[in-house]
C-alpha positions as a Markdown table, in Angstrom:
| # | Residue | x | y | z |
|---|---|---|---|---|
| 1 | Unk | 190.8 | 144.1 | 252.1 |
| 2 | Unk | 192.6 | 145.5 | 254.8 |
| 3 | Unk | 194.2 | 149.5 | 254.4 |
| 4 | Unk | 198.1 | 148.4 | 255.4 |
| 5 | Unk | 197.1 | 146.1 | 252.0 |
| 6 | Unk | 195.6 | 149.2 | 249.8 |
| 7 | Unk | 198.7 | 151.2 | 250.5 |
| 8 | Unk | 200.6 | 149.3 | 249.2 |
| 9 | Unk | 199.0 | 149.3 | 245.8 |
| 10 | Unk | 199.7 | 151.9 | 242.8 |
| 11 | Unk | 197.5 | 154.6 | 241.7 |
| 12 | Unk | 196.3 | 152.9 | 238.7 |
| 13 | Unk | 195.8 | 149.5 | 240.3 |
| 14 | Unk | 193.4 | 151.7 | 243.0 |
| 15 | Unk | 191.6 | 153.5 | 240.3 |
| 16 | Unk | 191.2 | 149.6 | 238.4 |
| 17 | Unk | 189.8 | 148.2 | 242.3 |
| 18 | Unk | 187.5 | 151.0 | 242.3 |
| 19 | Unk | 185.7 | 150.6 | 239.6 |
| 20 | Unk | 185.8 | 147.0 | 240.3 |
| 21 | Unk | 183.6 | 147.2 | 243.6 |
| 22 | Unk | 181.6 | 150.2 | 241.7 |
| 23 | Unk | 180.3 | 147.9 | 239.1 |
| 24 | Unk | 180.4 | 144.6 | 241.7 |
| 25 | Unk | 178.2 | 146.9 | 244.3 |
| 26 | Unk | 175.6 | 147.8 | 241.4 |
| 27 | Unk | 175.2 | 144.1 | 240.4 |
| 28 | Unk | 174.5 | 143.0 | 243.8 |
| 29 | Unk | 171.8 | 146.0 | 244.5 |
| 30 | Unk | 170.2 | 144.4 | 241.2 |
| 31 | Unk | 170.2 | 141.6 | 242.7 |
| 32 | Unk | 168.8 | 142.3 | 245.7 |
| 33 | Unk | 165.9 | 144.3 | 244.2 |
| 34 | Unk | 165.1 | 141.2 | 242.5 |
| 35 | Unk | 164.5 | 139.1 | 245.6 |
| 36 | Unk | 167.7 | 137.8 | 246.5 |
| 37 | Unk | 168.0 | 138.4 | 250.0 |
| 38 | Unk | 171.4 | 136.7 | 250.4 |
| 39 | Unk | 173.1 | 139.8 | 249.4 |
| 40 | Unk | 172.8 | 142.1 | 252.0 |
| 41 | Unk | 176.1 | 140.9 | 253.5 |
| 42 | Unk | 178.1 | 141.4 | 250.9 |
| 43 | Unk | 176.8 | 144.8 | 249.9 |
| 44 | Unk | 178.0 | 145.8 | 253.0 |
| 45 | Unk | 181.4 | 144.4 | 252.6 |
| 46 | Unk | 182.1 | 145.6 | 249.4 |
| 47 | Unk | 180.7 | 149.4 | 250.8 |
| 48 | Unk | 183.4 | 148.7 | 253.6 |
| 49 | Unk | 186.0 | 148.1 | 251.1 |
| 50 | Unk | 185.2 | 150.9 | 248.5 |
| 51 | Unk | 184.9 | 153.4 | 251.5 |
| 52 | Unk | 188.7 | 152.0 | 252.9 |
| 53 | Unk | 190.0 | 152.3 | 249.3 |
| 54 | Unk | 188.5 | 156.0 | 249.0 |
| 55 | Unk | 190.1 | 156.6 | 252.4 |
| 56 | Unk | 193.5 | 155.1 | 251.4 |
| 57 | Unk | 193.2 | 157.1 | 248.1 |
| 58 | Unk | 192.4 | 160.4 | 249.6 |
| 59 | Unk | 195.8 | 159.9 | 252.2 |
| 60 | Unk | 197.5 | 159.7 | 249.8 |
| 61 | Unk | 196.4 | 162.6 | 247.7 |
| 62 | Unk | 196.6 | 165.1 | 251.0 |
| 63 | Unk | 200.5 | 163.4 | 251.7 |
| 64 | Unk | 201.3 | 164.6 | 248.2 |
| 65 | Unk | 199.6 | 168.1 | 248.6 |
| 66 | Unk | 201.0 | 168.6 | 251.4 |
| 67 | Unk | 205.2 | 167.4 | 250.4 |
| 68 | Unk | 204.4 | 164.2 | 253.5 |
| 69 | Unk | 206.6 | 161.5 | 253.2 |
């Protein structure tokens, strides 16, 4: 997911996403402790993405603070 695509999004609907790749990143660390190997790609993805969405989130958080357009 690209950043131009989580600005666009609402507050809730990031909070909802979040959670999303919280509970998606635990399930494939399970599954990677139990010997599926294949998942190492994907953990990183969804780290990319949750780290973009935190980024995206925190923008917009300072923009507010500081009255940012």
């Amino acid at each position: 997911m690209k950043a131009e695509e989580l600005r666009q999004l609402g507050a809730d609907e990031m909070r909802a996403r979040e959670q999303g790749m919280r509970e998606q990143l635990f399930r494939l660390r399970f599954q990677l402790s139990a010997g599926q190997a294949e998942s190492v790609k994907k953990i990183r993805q969804v780290r990319k993405d949750l780290a973009r969405l935190l980024t995206v989130r925190r923008e917009q958080e300072l923009r507010v603070e500081h009255g940012g357009s």
